[in-house]
KOLVOKE-824240 format. One record per residue (C-alpha): y, x, z. Coordinates in steps of 0.1 Angstrom, whole numbers, plus 5000, padded with zeros to 4 digits. Last residue first. Example, Ala and Ser with C-alpha at 12.3 -4.5 7.8 and 13.67 -1.06 7.14 Angstrom:
+-------+------+------+
! north ! east !   up !
+-------+------+------+
!  4989 ! 5137 ! 5071 !
!  4955 ! 5123 ! 5078 !
+-------+------+------+
This chain:
+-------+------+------+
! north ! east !   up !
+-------+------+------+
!  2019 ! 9402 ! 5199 !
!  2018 ! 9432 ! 5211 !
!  2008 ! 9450 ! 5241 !
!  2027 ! 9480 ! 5253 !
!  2017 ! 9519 ! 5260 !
!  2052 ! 9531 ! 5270 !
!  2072 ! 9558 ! 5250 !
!  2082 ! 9588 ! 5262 !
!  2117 ! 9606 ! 5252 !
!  2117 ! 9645 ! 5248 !
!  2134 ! 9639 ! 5216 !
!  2141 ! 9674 ! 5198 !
!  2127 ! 9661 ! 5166 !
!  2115 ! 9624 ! 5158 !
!  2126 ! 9634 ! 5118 !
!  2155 ! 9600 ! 5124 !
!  2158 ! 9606 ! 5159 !
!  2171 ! 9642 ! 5147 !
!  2205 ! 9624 ! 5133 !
!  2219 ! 9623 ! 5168 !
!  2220 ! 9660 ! 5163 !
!  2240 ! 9660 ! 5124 !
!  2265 ! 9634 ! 5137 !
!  2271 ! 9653 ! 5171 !
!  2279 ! 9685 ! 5149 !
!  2298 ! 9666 ! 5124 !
!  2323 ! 9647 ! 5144 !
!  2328 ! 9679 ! 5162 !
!  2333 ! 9697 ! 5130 !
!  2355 ! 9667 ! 5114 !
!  2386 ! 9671 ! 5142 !
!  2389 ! 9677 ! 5181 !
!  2404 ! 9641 ! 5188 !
!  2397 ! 9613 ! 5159 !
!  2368 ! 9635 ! 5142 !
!  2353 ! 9631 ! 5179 !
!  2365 ! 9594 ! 5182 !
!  2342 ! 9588 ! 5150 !
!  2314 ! 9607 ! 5165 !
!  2313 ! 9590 ! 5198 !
!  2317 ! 9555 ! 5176 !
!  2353 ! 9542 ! 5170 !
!  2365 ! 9500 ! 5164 !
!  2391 ! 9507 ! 5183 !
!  2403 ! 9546 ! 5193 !
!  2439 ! 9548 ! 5171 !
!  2459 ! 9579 ! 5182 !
!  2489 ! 9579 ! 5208 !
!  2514 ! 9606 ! 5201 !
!  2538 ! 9596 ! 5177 !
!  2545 ! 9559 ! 5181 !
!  2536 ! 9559 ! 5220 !
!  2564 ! 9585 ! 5224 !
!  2590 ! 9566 ! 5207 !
!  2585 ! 9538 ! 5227 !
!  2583 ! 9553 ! 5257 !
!  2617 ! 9567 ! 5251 !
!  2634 ! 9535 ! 5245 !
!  2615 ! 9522 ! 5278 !
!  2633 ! 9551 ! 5295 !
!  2668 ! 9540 ! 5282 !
!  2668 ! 9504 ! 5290 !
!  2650 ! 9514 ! 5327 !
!  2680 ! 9539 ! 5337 !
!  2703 ! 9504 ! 5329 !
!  2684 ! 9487 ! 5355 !
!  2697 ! 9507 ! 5380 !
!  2737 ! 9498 ! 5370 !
!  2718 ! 9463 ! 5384 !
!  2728 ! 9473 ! 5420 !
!  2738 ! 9510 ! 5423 !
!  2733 ! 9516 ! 5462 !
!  2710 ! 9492 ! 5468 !
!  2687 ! 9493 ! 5440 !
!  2691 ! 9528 ! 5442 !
!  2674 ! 9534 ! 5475 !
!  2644 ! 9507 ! 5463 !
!  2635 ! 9519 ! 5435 !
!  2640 ! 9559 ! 5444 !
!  2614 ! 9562 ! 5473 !
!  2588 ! 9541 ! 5458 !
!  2593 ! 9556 ! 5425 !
!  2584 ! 9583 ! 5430 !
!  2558 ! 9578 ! 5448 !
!  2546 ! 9557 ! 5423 !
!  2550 ! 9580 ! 5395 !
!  2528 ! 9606 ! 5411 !
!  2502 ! 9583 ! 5423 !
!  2498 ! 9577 ! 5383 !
!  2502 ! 9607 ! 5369 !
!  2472 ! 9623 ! 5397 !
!  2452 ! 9589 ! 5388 !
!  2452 ! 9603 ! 5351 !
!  2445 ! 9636 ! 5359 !
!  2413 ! 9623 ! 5383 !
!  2406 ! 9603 ! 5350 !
!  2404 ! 9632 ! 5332 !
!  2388 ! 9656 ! 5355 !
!  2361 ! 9625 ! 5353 !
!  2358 ! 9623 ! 5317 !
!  2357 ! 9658 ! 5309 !
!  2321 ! 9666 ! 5310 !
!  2314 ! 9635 ! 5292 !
!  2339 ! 9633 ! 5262 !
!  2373 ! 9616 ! 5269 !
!  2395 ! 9597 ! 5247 !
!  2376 ! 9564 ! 5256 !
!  2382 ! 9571 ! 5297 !
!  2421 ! 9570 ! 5290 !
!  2425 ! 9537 ! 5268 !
!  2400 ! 9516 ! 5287 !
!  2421 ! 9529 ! 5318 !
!  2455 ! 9522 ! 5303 !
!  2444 ! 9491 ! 5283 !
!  2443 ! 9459 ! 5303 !
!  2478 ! 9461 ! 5321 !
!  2498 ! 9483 ! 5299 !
!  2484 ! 9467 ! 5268 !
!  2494 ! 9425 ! 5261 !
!  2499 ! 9426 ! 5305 !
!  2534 ! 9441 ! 5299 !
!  2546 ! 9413 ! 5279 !
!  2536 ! 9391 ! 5305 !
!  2547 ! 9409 ! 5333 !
!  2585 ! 9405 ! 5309 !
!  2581 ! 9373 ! 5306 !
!  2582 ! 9362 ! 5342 !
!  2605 ! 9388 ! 5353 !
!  2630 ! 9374 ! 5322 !
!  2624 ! 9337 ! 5338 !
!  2636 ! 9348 ! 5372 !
!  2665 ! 9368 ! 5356 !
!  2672 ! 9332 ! 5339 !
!  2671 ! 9308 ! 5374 !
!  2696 ! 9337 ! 5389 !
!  2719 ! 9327 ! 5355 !
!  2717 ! 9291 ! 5358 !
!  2717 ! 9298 ! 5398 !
!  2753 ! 9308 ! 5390 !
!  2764 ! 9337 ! 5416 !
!  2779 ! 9336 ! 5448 !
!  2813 ! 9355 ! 5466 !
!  2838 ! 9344 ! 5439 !
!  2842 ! 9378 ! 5417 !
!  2817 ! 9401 ! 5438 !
!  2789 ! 9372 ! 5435 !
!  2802 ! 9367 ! 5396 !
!  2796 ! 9405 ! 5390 !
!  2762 ! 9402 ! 5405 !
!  2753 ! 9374 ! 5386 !
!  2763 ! 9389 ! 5352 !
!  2751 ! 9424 ! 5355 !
!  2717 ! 9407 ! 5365 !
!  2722 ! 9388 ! 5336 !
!  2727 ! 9417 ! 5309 !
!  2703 ! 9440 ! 5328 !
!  2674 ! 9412 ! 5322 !
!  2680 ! 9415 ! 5285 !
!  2681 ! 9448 ! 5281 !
!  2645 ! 9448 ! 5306 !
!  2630 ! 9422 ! 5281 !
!  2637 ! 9439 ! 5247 !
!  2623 ! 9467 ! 5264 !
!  2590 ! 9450 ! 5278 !
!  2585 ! 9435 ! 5242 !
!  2590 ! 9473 ! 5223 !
!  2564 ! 9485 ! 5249 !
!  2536 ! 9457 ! 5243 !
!  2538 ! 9455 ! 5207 !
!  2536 ! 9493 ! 5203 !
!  2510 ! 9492 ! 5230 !
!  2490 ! 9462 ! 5212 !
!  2495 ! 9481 ! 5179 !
!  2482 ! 9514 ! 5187 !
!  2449 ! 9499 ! 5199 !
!  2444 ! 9478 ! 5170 !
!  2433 ! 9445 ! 5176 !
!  2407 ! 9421 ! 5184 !
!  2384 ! 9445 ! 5204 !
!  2411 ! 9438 ! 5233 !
!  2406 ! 9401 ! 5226 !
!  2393 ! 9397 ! 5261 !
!  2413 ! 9420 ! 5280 !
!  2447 ! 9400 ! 5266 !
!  2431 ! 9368 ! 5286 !
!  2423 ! 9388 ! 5317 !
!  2460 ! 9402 ! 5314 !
!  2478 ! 9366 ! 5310 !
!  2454 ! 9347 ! 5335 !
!  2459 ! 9374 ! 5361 !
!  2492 ! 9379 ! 5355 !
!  2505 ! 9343 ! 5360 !
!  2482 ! 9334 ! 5392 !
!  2503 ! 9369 ! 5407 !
!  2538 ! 9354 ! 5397 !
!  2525 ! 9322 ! 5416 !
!  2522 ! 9338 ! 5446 !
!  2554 ! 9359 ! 5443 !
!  2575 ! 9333 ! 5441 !
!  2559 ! 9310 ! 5468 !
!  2563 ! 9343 ! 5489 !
!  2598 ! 9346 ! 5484 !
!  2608 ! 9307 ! 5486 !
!  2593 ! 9301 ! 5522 !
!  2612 ! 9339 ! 5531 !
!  2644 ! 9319 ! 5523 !
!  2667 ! 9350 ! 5505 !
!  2668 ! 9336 ! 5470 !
!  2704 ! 9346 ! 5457 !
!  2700 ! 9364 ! 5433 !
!  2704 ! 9400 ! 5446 !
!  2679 ! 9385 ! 5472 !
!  2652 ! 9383 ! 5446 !
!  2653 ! 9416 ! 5432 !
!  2652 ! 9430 ! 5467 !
!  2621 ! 9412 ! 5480 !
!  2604 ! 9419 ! 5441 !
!  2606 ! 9456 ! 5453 !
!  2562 ! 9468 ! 5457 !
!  2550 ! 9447 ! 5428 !
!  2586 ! 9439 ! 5410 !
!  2600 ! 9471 ! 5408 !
!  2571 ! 9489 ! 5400 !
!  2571 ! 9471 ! 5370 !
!  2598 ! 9489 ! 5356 !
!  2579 ! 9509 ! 5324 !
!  2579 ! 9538 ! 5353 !
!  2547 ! 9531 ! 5362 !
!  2521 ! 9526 ! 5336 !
!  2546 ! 9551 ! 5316 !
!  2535 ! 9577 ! 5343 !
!  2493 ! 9578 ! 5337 !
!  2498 ! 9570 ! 5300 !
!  2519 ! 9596 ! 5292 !
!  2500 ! 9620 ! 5311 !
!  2471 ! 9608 ! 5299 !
!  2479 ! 9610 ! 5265 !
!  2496 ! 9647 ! 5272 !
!  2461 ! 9657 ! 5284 !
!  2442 ! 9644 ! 5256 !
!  2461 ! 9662 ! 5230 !
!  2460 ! 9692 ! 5248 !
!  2420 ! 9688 ! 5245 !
!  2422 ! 9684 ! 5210 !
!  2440 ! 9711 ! 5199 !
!  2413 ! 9734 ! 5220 !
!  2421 ! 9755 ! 5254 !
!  2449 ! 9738 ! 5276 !
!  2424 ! 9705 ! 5288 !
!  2396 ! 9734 ! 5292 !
!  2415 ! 9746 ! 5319 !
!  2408 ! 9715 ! 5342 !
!  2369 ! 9731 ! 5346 !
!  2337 ! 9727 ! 5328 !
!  2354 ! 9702 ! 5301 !
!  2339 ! 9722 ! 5271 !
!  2314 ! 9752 ! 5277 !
!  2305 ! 9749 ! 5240 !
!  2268 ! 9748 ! 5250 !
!  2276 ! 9723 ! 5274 !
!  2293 ! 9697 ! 5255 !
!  2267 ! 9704 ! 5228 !
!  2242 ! 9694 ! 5250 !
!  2264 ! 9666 ! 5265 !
!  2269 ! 9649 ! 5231 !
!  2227 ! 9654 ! 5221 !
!  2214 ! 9640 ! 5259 !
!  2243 ! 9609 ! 5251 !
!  2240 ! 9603 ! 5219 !
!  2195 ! 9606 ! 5219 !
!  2194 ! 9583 ! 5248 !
!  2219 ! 9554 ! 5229 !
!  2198 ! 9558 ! 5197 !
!  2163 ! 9557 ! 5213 !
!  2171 ! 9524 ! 5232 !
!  2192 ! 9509 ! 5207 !
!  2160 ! 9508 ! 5185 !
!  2142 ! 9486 ! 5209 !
!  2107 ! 9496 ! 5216 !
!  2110 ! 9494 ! 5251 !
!  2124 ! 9460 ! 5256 !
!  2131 ! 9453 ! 5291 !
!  2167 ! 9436 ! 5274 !
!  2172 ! 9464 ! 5256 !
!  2206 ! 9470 ! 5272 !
!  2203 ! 9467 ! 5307 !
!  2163 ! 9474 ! 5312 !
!  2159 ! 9499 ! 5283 !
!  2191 ! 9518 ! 5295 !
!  2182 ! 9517 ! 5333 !
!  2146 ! 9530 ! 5321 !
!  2158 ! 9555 ! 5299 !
!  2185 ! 9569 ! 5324 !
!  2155 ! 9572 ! 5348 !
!  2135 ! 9591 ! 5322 !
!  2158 ! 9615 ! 5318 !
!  2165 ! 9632 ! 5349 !
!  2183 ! 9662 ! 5338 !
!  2211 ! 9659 ! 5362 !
!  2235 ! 9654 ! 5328 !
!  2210 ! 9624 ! 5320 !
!  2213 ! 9610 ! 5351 !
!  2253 ! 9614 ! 5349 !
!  2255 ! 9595 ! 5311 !
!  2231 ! 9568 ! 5327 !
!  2252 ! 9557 ! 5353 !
!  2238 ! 9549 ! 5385 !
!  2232 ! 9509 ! 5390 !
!  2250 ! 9490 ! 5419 !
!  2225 ! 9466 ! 5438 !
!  2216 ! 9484 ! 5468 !
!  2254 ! 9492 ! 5475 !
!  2256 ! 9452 ! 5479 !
!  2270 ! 9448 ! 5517 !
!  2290 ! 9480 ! 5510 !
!  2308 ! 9468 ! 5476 !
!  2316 ! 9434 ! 5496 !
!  2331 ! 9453 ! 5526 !
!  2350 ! 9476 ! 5503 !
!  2365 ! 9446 ! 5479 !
!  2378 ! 9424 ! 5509 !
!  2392 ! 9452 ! 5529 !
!  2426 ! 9444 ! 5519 !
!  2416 ! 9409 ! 5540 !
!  2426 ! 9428 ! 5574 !
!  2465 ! 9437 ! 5564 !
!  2468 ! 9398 ! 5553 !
!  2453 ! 9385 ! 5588 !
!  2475 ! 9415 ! 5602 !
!  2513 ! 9402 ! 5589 !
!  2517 ! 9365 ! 5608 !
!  2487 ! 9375 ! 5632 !
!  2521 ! 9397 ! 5644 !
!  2530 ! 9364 ! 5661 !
!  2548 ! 9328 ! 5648 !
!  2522 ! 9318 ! 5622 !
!  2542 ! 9304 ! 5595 !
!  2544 ! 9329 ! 5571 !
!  2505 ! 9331 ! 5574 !
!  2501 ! 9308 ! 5544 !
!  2524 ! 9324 ! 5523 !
!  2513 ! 9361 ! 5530 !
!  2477 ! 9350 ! 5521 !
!  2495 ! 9336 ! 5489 !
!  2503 ! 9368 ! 5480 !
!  2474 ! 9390 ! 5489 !
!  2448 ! 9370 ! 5475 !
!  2466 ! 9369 ! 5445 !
!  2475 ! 9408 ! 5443 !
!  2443 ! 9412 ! 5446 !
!  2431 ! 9392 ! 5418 !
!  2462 ! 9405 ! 5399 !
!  2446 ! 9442 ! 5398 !
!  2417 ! 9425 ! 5385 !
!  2428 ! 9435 ! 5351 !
!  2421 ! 9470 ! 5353 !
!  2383 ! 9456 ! 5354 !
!  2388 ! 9433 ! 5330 !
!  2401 ! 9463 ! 5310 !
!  2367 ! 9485 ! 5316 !
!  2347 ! 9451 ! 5305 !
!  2367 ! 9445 ! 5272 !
!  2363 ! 9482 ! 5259 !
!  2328 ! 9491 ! 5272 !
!  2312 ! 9458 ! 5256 !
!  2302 ! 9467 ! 5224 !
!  2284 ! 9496 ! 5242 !
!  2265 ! 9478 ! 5268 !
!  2283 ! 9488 ! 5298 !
!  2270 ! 9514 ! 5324 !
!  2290 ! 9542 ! 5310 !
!  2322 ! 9525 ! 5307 !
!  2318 ! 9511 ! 5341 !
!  2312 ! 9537 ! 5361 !
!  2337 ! 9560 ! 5347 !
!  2359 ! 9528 ! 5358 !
!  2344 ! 9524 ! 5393 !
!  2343 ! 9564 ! 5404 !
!  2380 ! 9574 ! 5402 !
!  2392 ! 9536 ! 5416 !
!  2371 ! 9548 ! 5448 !
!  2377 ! 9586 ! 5451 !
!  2413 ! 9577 ! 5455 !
!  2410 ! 9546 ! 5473 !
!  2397 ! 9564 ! 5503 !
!  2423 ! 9587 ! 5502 !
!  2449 ! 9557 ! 5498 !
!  2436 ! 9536 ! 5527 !
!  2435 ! 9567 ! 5547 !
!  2478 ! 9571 ! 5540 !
!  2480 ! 9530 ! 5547 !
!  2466 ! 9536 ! 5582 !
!  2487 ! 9566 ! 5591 !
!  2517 ! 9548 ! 5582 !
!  2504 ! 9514 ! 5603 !
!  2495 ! 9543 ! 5628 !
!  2533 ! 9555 ! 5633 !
!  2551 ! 9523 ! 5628 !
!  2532 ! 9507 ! 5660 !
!  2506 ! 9495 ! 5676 !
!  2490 ! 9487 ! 5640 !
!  2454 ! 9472 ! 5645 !
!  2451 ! 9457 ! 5607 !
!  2464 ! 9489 ! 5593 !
!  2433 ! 9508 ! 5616 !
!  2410 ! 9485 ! 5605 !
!  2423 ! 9490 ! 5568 !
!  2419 ! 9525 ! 5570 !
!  2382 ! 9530 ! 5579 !
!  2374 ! 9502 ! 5555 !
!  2389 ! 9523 ! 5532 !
!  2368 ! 9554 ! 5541 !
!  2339 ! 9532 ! 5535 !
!  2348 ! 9518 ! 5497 !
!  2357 ! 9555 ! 5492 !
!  2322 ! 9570 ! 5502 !
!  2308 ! 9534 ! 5480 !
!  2321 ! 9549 ! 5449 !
!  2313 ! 9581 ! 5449 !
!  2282 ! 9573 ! 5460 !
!  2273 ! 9550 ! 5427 !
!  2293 ! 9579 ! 5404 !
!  2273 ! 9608 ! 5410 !
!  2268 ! 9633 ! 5437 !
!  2278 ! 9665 ! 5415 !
!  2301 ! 9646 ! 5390 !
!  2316 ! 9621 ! 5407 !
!  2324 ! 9648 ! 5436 !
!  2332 ! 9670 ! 5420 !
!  2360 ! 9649 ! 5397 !
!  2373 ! 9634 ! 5433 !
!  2376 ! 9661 ! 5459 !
!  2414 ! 9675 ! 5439 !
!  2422 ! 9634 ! 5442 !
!  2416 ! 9632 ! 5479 !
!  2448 ! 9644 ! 5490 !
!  2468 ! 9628 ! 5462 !
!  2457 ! 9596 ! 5469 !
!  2468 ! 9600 ! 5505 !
!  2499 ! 9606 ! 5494 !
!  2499 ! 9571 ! 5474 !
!  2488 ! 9552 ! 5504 !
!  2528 ! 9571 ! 5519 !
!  2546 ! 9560 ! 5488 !
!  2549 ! 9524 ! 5504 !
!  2555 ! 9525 ! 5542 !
!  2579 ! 9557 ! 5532 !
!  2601 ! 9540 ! 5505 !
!  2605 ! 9507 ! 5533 !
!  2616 ! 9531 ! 5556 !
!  2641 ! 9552 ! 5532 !
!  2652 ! 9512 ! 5524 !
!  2655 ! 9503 ! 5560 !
!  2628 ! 9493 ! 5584 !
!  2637 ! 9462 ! 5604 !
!  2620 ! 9474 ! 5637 !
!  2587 ! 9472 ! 5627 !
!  2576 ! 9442 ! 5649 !
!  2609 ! 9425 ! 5636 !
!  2601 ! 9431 ! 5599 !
!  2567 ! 9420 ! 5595 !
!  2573 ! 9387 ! 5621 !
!  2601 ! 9376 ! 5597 !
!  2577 ! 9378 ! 5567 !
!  2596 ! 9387 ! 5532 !
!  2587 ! 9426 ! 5534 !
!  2552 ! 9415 ! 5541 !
!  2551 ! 9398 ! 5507 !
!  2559 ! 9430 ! 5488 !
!  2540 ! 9448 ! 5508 !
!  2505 ! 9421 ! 5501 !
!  2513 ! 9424 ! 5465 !
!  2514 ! 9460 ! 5464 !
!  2483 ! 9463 ! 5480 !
!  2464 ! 9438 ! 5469 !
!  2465 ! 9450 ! 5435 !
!  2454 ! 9485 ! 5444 !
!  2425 ! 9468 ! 5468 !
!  2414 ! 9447 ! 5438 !
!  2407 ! 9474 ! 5412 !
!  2377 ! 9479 ! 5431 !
!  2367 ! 9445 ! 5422 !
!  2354 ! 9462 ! 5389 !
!  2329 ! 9480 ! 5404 !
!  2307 ! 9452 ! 5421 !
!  2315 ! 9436 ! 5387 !
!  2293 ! 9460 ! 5370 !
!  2260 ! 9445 ! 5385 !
!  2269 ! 9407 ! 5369 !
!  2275 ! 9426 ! 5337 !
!  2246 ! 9441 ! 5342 !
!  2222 ! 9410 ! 5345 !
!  2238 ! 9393 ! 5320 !
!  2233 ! 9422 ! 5296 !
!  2198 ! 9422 ! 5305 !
!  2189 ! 9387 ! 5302 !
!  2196 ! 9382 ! 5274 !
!  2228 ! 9376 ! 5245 !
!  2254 ! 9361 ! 5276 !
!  2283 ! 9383 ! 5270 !
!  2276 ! 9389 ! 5232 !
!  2259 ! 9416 ! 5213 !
!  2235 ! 9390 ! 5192 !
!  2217 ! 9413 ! 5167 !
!  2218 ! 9415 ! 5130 !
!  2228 ! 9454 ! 5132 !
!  2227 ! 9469 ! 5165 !
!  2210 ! 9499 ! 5155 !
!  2227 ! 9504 ! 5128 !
!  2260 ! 9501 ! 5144 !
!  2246 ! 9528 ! 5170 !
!  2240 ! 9554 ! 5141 !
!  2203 ! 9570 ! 5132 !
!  2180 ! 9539 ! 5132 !
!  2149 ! 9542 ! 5139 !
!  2116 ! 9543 ! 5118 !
!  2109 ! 9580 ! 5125 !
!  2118 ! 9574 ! 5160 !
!  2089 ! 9550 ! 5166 !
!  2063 ! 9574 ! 5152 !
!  2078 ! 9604 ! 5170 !
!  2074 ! 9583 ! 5204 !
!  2040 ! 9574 ! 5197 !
!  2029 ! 9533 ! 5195 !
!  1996 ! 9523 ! 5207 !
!  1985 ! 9486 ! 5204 !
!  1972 ! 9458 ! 5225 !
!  1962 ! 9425 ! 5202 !
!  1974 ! 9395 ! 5217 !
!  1959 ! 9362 ! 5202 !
+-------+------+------+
């Protein structure tokens, strides 16, 4: 027998819960709980692959640099050449970057999105059409404005869309897929080795538009964030895409009230406090400088930890060993891709596991130990090639290994964590000047060092590596005393974390009106009942 009853908003918020763990209390939170997170997870992987392109791209010039047909159609670009073909998708970055916060903000997060999936696509049909050195360069520099507002919109995207015990693990999955790209990339490059035309490097160029033409094709199907609807002051929407997602269609669900009620409350005060309403307000509270110098640290140690020497240099390191057959090359760097992707997906999925702090402690002291060692035998070989003309393959077969172990090491944090790590120390109005911040670093650091890896690789030889030793010793330090503990923390636990116990008491104190039904402005649905 169904009996149809009438429930009021006040009445239903008067029996709510007040905190987020309560609400969630004695339920099943995990991947495939309902219906509803099933369904969004599915949605949010349309912004996840975005983090394919960047991994692609790196992989797919590191493998170009190994095909004969590559090189002889550009005129066997140098090391200043090679700097250039790299740094230049990281200029375009830049150039849209200053475009990317308003526009996230004032057209949302969906369009953001799919603008830079289509300005990529732009780019990648030129790349895959290159005449010449000239439009290949302009190509890659679209690519990288189109990227910009891309990888800007998908991981705001994300953390707000996801149902909240799953922000964490799904926003470093999505970091993750860097290696998916850098898969498809590298053994593309393997397979096409052989093809005896410029087909050999433009099938490869073509397929970086994988991620854009699929986001395109299923636009439809990517769900607005809640946090921006709610900021637009259309309420009701967000309540719907949060009941449908997260309460499983379940409008009487307490997580339903509770989630609303942080995110109107945590933006009023946001606004009434004028916090995050331009890039000043990183300089104008405690907190707020604390954020910035995170994710400055964050945005260059990402970079300059020495992995760029292996995604956009591994050609180099391998002929300093002795492995110069372009068959060899490729293999290597196809099945160094399969390697990260299995080690950073599997560290994004115990990221709730551990302690922030300690998997980037963990991760930075491994990758040091690792780049010592790797000096040591890359001093070795290359002092034996001077010595007697080759080197022992016992000792190339080792630096091998150490590159091996030391992606791995990175992948325990720098891999899965820097975004998830970056968008949780944020409040609303400042999460998408941060992450534009955070992107600046980042572009930044790869230009950088895409002119200087591969210059002082050959003039210095493994002397380079040395630079590495004493910068990882630095990160080190740095990540000790300046990175703060976010696991396990609610919004008003990471607001006592960052600005201190008034902010964690002021958002504490307004989420606690769902409790007297006050201040709600959220309309219930007439539903029968069982």
């Amino acid at each position: 027998m169904v009996l149809t009853t009438t429930r009021s908003a006040q009445q239903i918020a008067m029996s709510a819960p007040v905190t987020m763990d309560q609400a969630l209390q004695g339920r099943n939170t995990g991947w495939f709980a309902d219906r509803g997170i099933i369904t969004v997870n599915l949605i949010l992987v349309l912004s996840q692959i975005s983090s394919y392109a960047t991994g692609y791209d790196g992989s797919m010039m590191n493998g170009l640099q190994s095909l004969d047909e590559w090189k002889e159609f550009f005129h066997q670009p140098g090391a200043s050449t090679l700097a250039l073909l790299n740094a230049i998708q990281n200029v375009g970055q830049l150039a849209a970057l200053p475009f990317c916060a308003y526009a996230c903000d004032h057209f949302g997060r969906k369009k953001t999105l799919v603008f830079g999936a289509w300005i990529m696509l732009l780019g990648v049909g030129l790349q895959g059409g290159a005449q010449n050195n000239g439009m290949f360069i302009a190509a890659r520099g679209i690519i990288g404005f189109g990227l910009g507002f891309n990888i800007t919109a998908a991981p705001i995207l994300i953390m707000e869309l996801a149902f909240p015990t799953q922000k964490a693990p799904m926003v470093s999955i999505y970091n993750s897929l860097w290696n998916m790209g850098a898969i498809v990339a590298a053994w593309t490059t393997y397979g096409t080795f052989r093809i005896a035309n410029t087909w050999a490097w433009r099938i490869p160029s073509i397929l970086q538009a994988l991620s854009s033409f699929v986001q395109i094709l299923c636009m439809w199907w990517i769900v607005e964030s809640p946090r921006w609807l709610v900021s637009k002051d259309r309420c009701d929407e967000a309540q719907a895409i949060i009941t449908r997602y997260h309460a499983n269609s379940n409008p009487y669900d307490p997580i339903v009230l509770v989630e609303l009620e942080e995110i109107k409350e945590a933006i009023r005060i946001e606004k009434e406090s004028a916090s995050g309403g331009s890039y000043k307000a990183f300089f104008q509270t405690r907190g707020n400088k604390l954020r910035f110098f995170i994710i400055l640290a964050v945005g260059f140690f990402s970079q300059w930890s020495g992995g760029g020497l292996i995604s956009y240099y591994l050609t180099l390191i391998l002929d300093s060993i002795g492995i110069k057959d372009q068959e060899t090359q490729t293999l290597i760097n196809g099945i160094l891709t399969i390697w990260n992707l299995v080690t950073a997906l599997g560290f994004s999925l115990v990221v709730n596991k551990f302690k922030r702090r300690t998997m980037f402690l963990t991760s930075t002291a491994g990758m040091l130990v690792c780049y010592i060692i790797w000096t040591a035998l890359e001093s070795t070989f290359e002092k034996q090639v001077d010595a007697t003309g080759t080197g022992s393959p016992a000792v190339g077969r080792a630096v091998l290994a150490m590159i091996f172990i030391y992606n791995a090491v990175f992948n325990i944090a720098w891999a899965p964590l820097q975004v998830t790590y970056v968008v949780e120390i944020l409040p609303y109005q400042m999460r998408a000047r941060g992450l534009v911040l955070y992107n600046l670093f980042v572009a930044c650091a790869l230009i950088f060092n895409q002119y200087a890896n591969p210059i002082a690789l050959t003039a210095i030889k493994w002397k380079y590596y040395i630079v590495y030793d004493v910068w990882l010793l630095v990160e080190l330090v740095v990540v000790y005393f300046l990175f703060v503990e976010t696991s396990g923390s609610s919004l008003e636990e990471m607001a006592a974390i960052i600005d201190g116990e008034e902010a964690r008491d002021g958002i504490i104190e307004a989420v606690a009106k769902v409790a007297d039904g006050k201040e709600r402005g959220v309309v219930v649905s007439e539903q029968p009942v069982a």
